[in-house]
C-alpha positions as CSV (number, residue, x, y, z in Angstrom):
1,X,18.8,86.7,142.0
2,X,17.4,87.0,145.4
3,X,15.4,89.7,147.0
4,X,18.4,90.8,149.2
5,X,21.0,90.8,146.2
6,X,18.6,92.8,143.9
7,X,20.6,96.1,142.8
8,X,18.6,99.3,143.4
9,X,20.5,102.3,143.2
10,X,19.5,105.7,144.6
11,X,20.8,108.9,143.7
12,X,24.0,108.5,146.1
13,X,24.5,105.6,144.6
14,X,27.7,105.3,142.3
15,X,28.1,104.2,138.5
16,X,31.6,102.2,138.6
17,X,30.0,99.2,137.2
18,X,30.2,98.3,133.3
19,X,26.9,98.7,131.3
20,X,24.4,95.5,131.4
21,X,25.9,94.0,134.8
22,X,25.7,96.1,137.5
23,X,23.8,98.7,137.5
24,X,20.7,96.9,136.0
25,X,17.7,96.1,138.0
26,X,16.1,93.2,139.0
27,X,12.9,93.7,136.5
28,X,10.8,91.9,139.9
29,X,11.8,94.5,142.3
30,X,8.4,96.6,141.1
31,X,6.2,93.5,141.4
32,X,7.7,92.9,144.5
33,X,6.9,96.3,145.7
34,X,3.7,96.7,144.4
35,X,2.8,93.5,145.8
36,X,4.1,94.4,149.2
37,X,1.5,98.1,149.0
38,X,-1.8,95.6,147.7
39,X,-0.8,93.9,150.8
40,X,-1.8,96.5,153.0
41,X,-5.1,97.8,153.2
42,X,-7.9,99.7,155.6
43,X,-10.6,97.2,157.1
44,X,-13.9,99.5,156.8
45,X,-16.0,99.7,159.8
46,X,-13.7,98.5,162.5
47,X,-12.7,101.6,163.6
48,X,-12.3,102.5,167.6
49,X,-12.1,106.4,167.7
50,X,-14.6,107.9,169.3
51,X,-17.8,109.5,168.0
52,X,-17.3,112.7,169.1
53,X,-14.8,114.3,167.6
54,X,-14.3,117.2,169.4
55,X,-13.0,114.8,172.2
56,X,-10.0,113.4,170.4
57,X,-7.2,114.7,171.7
58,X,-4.6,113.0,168.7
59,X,-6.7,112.3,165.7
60,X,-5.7,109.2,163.0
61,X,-6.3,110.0,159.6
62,X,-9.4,107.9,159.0
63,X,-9.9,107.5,155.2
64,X,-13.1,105.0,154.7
65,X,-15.9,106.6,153.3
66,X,-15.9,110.3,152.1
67,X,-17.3,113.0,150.7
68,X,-15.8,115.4,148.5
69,X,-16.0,119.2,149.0
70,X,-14.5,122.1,146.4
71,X,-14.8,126.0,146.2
72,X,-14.5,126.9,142.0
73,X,-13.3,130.4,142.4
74,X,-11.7,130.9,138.9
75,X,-11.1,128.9,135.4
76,X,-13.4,127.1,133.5
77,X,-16.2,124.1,134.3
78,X,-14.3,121.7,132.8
79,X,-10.9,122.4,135.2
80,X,-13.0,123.0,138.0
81,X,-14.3,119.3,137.4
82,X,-10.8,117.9,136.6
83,X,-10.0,119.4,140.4
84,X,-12.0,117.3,141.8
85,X,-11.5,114.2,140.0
86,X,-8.3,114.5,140.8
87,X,-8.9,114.9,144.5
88,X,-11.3,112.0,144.3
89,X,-8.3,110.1,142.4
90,X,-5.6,110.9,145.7
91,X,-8.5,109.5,147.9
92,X,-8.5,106.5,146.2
93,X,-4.7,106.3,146.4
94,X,-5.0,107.0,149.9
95,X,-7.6,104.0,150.9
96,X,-10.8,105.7,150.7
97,X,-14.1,105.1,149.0
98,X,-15.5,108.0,147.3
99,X,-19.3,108.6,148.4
100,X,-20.5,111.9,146.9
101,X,-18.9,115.4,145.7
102,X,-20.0,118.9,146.3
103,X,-18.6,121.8,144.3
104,X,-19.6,125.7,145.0
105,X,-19.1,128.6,143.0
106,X,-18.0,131.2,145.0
107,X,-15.3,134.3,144.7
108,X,-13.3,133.2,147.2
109,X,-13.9,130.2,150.0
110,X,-16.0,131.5,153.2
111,X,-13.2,132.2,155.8
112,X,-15.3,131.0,158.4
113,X,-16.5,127.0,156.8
114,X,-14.5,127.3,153.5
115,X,-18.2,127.0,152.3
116,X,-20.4,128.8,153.9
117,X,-22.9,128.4,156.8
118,X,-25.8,126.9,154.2
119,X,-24.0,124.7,151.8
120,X,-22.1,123.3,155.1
121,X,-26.0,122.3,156.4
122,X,-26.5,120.7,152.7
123,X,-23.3,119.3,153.5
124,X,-24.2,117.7,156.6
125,X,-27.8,116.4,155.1
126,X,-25.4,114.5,152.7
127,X,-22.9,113.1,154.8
128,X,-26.0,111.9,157.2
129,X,-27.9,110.1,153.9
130,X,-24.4,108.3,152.6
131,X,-23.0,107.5,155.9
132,X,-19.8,109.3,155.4
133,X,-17.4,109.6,158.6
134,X,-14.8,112.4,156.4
135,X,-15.0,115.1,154.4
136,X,-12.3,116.0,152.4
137,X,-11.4,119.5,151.1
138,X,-9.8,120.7,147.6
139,X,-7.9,123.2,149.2
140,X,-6.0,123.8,152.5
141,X,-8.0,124.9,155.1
142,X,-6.8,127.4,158.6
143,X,-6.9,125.9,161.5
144,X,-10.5,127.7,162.6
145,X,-11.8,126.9,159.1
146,X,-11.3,122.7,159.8
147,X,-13.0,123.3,163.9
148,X,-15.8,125.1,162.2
149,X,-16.9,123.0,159.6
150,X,-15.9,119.7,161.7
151,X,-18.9,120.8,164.6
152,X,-21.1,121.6,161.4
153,X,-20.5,118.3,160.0
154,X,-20.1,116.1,163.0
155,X,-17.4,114.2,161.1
156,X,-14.2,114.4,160.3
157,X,-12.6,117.1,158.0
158,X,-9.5,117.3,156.1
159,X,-7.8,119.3,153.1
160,X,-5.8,118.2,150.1
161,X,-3.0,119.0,152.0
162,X,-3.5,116.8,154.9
163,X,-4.5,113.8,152.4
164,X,-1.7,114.5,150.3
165,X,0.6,113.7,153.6
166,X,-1.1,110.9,154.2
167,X,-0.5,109.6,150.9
168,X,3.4,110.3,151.0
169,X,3.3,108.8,154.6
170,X,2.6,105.2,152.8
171,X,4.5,105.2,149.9
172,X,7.9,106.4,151.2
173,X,10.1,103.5,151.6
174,X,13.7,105.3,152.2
175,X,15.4,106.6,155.1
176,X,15.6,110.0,154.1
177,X,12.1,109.5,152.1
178,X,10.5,108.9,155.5
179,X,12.4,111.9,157.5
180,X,11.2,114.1,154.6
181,X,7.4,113.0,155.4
182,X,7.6,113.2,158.6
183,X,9.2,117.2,159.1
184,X,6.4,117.8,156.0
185,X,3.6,116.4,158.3
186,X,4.6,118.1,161.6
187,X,5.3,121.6,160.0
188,X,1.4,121.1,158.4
189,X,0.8,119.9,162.0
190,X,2.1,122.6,164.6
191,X,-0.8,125.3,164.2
192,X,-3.0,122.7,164.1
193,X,-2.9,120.9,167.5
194,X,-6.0,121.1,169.6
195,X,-7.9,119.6,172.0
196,X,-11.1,120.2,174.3
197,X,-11.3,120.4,178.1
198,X,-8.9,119.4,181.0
199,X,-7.3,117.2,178.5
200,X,-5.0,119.7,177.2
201,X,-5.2,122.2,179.8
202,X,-3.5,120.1,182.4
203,X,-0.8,122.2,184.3
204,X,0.0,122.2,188.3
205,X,0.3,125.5,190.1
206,X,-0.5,126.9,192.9
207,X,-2.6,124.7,195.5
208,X,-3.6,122.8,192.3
209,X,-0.1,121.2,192.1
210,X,0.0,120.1,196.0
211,X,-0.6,116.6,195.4
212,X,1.8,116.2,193.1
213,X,4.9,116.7,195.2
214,X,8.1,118.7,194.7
215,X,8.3,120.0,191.3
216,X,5.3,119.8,190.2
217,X,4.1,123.1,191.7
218,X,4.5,126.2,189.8
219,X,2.7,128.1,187.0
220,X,3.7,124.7,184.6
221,X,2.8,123.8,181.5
222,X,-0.4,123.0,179.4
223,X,-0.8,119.4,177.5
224,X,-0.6,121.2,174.1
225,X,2.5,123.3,174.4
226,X,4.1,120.0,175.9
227,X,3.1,118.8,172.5
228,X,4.3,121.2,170.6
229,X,7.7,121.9,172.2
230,X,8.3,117.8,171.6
231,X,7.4,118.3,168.0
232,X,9.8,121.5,167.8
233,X,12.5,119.2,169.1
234,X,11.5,115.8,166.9
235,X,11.6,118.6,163.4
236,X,14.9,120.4,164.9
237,X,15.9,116.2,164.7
238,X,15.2,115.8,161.9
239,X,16.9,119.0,159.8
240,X,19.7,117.7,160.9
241,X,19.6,114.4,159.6
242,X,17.9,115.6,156.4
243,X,20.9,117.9,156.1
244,X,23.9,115.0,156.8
245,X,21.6,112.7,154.5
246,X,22.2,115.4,151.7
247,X,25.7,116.2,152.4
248,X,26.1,112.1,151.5
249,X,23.9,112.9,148.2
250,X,25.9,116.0,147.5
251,X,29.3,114.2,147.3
252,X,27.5,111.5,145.3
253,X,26.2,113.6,142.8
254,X,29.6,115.7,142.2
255,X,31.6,112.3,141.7
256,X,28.5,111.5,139.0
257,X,28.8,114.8,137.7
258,X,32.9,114.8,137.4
259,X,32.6,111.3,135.5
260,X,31.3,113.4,132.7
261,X,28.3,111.4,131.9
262,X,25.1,112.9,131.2
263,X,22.2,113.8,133.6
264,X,18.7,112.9,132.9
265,X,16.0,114.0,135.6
266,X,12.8,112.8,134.4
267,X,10.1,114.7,135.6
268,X,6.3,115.4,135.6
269,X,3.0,115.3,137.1
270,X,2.3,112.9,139.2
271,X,0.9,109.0,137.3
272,X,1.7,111.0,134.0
273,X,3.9,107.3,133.4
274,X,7.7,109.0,134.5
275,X,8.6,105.1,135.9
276,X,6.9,103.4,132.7
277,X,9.1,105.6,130.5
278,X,12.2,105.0,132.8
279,X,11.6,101.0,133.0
280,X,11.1,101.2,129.1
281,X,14.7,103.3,129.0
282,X,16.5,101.3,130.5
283,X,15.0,98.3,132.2
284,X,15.0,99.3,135.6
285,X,12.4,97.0,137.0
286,X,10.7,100.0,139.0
287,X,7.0,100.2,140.5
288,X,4.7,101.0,138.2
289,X,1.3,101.5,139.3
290,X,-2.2,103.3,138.1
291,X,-2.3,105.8,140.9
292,X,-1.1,109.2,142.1
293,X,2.4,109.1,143.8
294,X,3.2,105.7,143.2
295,X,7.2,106.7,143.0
296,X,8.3,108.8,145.9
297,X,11.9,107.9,146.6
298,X,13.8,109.2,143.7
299,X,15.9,106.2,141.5
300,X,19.1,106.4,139.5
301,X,20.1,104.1,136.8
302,X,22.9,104.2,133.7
303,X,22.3,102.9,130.4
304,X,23.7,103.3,127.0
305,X,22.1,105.1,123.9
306,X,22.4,103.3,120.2
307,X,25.7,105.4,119.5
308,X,27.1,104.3,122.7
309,X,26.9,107.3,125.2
310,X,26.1,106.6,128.4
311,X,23.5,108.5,130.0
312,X,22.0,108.9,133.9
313,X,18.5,108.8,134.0
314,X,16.6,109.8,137.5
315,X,13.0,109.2,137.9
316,X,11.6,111.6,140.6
317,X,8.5,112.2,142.5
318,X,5.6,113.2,140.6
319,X,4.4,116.8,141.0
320,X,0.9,118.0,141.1
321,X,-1.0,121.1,141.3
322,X,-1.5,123.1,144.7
323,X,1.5,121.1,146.1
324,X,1.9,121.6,149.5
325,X,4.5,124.1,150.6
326,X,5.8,121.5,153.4
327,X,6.4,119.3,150.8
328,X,8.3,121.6,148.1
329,X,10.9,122.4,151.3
330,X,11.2,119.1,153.2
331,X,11.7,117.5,149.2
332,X,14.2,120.0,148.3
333,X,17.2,118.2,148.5
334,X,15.4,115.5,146.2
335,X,13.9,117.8,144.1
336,X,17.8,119.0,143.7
337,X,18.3,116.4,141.6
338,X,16.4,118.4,138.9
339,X,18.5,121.4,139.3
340,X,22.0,119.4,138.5
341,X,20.8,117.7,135.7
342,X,22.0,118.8,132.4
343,X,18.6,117.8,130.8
344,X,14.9,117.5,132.5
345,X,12.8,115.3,130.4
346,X,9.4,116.4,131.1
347,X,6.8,113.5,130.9
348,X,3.1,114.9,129.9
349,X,-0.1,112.6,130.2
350,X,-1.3,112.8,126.5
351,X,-4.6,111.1,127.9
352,X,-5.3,113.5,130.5
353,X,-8.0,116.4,129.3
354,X,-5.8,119.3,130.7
355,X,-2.6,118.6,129.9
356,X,-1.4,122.4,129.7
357,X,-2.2,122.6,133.5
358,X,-0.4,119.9,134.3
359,X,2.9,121.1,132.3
360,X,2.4,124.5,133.6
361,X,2.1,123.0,137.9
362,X,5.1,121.8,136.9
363,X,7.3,124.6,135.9
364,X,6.0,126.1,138.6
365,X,7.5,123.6,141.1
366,X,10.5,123.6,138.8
367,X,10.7,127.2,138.8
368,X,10.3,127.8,143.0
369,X,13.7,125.6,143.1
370,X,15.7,126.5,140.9
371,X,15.1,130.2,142.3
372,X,16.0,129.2,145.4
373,X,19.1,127.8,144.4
374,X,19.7,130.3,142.4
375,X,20.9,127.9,139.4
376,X,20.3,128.4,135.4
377,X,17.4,126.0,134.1
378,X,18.9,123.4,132.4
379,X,17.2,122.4,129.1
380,X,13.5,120.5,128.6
381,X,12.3,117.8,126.4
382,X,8.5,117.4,127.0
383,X,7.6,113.8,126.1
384,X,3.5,113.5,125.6
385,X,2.7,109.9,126.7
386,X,0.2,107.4,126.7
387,X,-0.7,108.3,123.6
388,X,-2.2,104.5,123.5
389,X,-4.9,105.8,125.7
390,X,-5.0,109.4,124.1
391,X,-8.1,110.7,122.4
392,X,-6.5,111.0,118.3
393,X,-8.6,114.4,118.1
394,X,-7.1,116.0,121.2
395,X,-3.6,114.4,120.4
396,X,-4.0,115.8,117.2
397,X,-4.6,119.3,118.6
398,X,-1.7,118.9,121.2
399,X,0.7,118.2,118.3
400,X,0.4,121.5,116.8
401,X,0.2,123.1,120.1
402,X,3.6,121.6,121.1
403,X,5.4,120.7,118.0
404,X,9.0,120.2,119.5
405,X,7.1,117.5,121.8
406,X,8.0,113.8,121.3
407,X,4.7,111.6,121.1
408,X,5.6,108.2,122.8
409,X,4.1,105.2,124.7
410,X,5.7,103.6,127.5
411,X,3.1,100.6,127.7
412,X,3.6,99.8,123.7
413,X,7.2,101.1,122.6
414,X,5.6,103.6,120.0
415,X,7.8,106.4,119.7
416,X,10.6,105.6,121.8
417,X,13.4,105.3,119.0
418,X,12.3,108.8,118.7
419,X,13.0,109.4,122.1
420,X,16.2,108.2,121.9
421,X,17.5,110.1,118.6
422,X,16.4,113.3,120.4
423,X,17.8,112.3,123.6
424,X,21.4,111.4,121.2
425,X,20.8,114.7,119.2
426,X,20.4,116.8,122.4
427,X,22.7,115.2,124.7
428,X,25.9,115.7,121.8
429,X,25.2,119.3,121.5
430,X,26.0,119.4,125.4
431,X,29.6,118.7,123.9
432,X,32.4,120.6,123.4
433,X,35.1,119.6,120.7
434,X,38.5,119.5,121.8
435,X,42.0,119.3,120.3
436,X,44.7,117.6,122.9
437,X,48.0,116.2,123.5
438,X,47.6,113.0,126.0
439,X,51.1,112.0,127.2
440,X,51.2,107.8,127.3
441,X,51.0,108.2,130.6
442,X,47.5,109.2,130.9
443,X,45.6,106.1,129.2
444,X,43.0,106.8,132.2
445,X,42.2,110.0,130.1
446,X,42.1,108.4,127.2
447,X,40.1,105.8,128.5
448,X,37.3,108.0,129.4
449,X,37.3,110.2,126.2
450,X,36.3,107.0,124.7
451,X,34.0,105.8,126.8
452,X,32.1,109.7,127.5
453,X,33.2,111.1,124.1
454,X,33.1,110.7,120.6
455,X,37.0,110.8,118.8
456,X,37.0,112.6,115.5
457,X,40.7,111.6,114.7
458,X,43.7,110.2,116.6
459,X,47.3,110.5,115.7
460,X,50.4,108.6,118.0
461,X,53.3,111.3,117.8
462,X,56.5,111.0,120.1
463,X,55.2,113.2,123.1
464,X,51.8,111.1,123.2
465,X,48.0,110.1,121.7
466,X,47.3,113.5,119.8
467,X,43.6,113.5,119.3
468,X,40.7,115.9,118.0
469,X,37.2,114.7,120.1
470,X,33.9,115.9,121.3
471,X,33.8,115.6,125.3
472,X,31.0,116.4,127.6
473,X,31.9,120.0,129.3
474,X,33.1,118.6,132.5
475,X,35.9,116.3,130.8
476,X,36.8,119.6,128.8
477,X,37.3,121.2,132.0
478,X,40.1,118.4,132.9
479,X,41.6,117.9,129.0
480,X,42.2,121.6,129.3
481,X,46.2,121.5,130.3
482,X,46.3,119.4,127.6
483,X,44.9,121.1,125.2
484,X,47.1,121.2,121.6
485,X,47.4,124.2,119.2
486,X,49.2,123.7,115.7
């Protein structure tokens, strides 16, 4: 099969094909991709912005070689430490080389430097003796708080949130993917426009205007509202296409929904193996990669369980702790995907050393939409991967502490014929049974019963197929005029 006839569904994609022809992947679109992203990658040192930072008027994210800054205001050592090798982990996803990491205990970060006046000096002394040209922050920083740490530093300064961006601002490969990104980035963007001297203070009025001819005299217009009243415009652009590119998913979604098979969103934190698991489900062929937010662009595929129900499985983006806000609303018609599925299958990393705080960052995420689209949670199956790569004393421990948990690996196959009795188990209690009368008229009907359902007895009478059957809720819904008493 060739690159451009390689099926990859999205979410608006539709399921009309039969099982094993259409709707599986090319297993070589992930290499493909992944190939494509190794392709791509920063050139140290050949850099042309200039040294001063205070005189860049647009500034490039700039990812080389940085340093590492945190502020451990509550929990214990050892989560204050998995912070920051997280952060250290997103640098590395986003093209950097990690140089040195500062961590400072503090109540709450110095609303002046995030750090205070003496630990930024320290700060500076270590970014002079390791050559860094960045500093990245685990946190999100005000506006005042990046200008006054950048002219204590001399070098660029970012936060999570900035490098997070930067991060979803390579991977996304979609249309709406990269229209999400991109409102997420200027809305982070907007307070933080600024610039230094006539730059982006130029504005005619007055005798100052006279050379410039009709219409340019007046009280005008600085450089930096210019910018931001063409950002206001490019983010007003880009609602509404978000919001026509989700009217398209919408419709999609209800004629999945109204086929009456059953929804999977898998979701998780972010590299906690969502795409391994999903590839090992149902041989998708999707990127799989050892980094943070390796999947962005949300995937659909069908596949069949071992009694024969067909089930929808979603992979989605990863979640993580302290997501940006931008993100959780310019993502929220992706992360909707969640809220219409009938069951979330909630992948943990059995090898990660906190893997309560990554379950709980994501029920928060979870949580914030479905209150905002004020729909019921559906039900949760946590699945604890990797267990390959698992420590056997702390798997052990998480065991007993979540014993309705199935323990899987998506590299090795362990576990996953669990996985898919529970997923069978689950999924039939969805069902309803139903008694009905189905003229001969309606073989369509009949026709899905047997392909959603399960029939418990059938009897041909002279009015039609008389049946007794467990249906998914939505066929209920249909079967219901045709429902038999007696």
């Amino acid at each position: 099969m060739s690159k451009q006839e390689t099926y990859e569904f999205t979410p608006a994609d539709d399921f009309d094909d039969e099982p094993g022809k259409g709707w599986s992947a090319d297993p070589t679109v992930g290499e493909q991709q992944l190939d494509e992203r190794a392709a791509l990658r920063r050139v140290a040192g050949l850099s042309t912005e200039l040294t001063d930072v205070t005189e860049v008027e647009y500034r490039q994210l700039r990812l080389e070689r940085v340093v590492l800054v945190g502020v451990w205001t509550e929990g214990t050592a050892a989560q204050a430490e998995s912070s920051m090798a997280e952060l250290a982990a997103l640098a590395e996803t986003a093209g950097s080389e990690v140089l040195d990491a500062l961590v400072q205990r503090r109540d709450k970060p110095d609303p002046a430097t995030y750090i205070g006046s003496g630990k930024a000096e320290e700060l500076r002394a270590i970014v002079l003796e390791s050559g860094a040209d960045t500093v990245i922050c685990d946190g999100e920083l005000s506006p005042a708080q990046l200008t006054a740490l950048e002219k204590v530093v001399k070098v660029k300064v970012i936060d999570r949130t900035a490098l997070i961006l930067d991060i979803f601002a390579q991977h996304a490969t979609s249309r709406e993917g990269k229209a999400q990104v991109s409102l997420a980035q200027m809305e982070y963007m907007m307070p933080r426009l600024r610039g230094w001297g006539e730059s982006m203070s130029r504005q005619a009025g007055g005798r100052a205007g006279a050379n410039g001819g009709v219409g340019t005299r007046g009280p005008g217009e600085t450089k930096i509202e210019t910018d931001r009243r063409r950002i206001r415009e490019r983010m007003a652009k880009l609602r509404r296409e978000i919001r026509e590119m989700k009217t398209a998913r919408d419709t999609k979604r209800q004629r999945r929904t109204e086929s009456g098979i059953p929804q999977v969103a898998i979701v998780g934190y972010t590299n906690a193996g969502k795409s391994s698991l999903m590839n090992s489900l149902t041989g998708a062929g999707l990127l799989v990669q050892d980094a943070l937010f390796a999947t962005l662009d949300p995937t659909t595929r069908k596949a069949a369980l071992e009694d024969g129900r067909e089930v929808v499985f979603t992979d989605t983006v990863g979640f993580v702790r302290h997501l940006p806000t931008q993100l959780v609303e310019a993502f929220r018609s992706t992360l909707e995907e969640v809220t219409g599925s009938d069951l979330l299958l909630h992948v943990v990393d059995g090898s990660d050393p906190l893997p309560d705080q990554q379950i709980k960052a994501v029920r928060e995420v979870i949580t914030e939409v479905l209150r905002e689209n004020d729909d019921p949670a559906p039900p949760e199956l946590l699945v604890v991967n990797k267990i390959d790569a698992g420590d056997p004393t702390a798997l052990t421990q998480l065991r007993s502490a979540l014993p309705k948990a199935v323990f899987v690996s998506a590299k090795t196959g362990e576990g996953l014929e669990d996985l898919k009795d529970r997923l069978a188990e689950i999924l039939s209690g969805l069902d309803v049974e139903v008694t009905v009368l189905l003229p001969y008229s309606r073989g369509d009907l009949l026709s899905r019963i047997h392909a959603d359902g399960r029939i418990l007895s059938t009897e041909h009478v002279e009015a039609g197929t008389q049946l007794r059957a467990r249906v998914p809720r939505s066929l209920a819904g249909v079967l219901t005029e045709f429902a038999h008493v007696g």
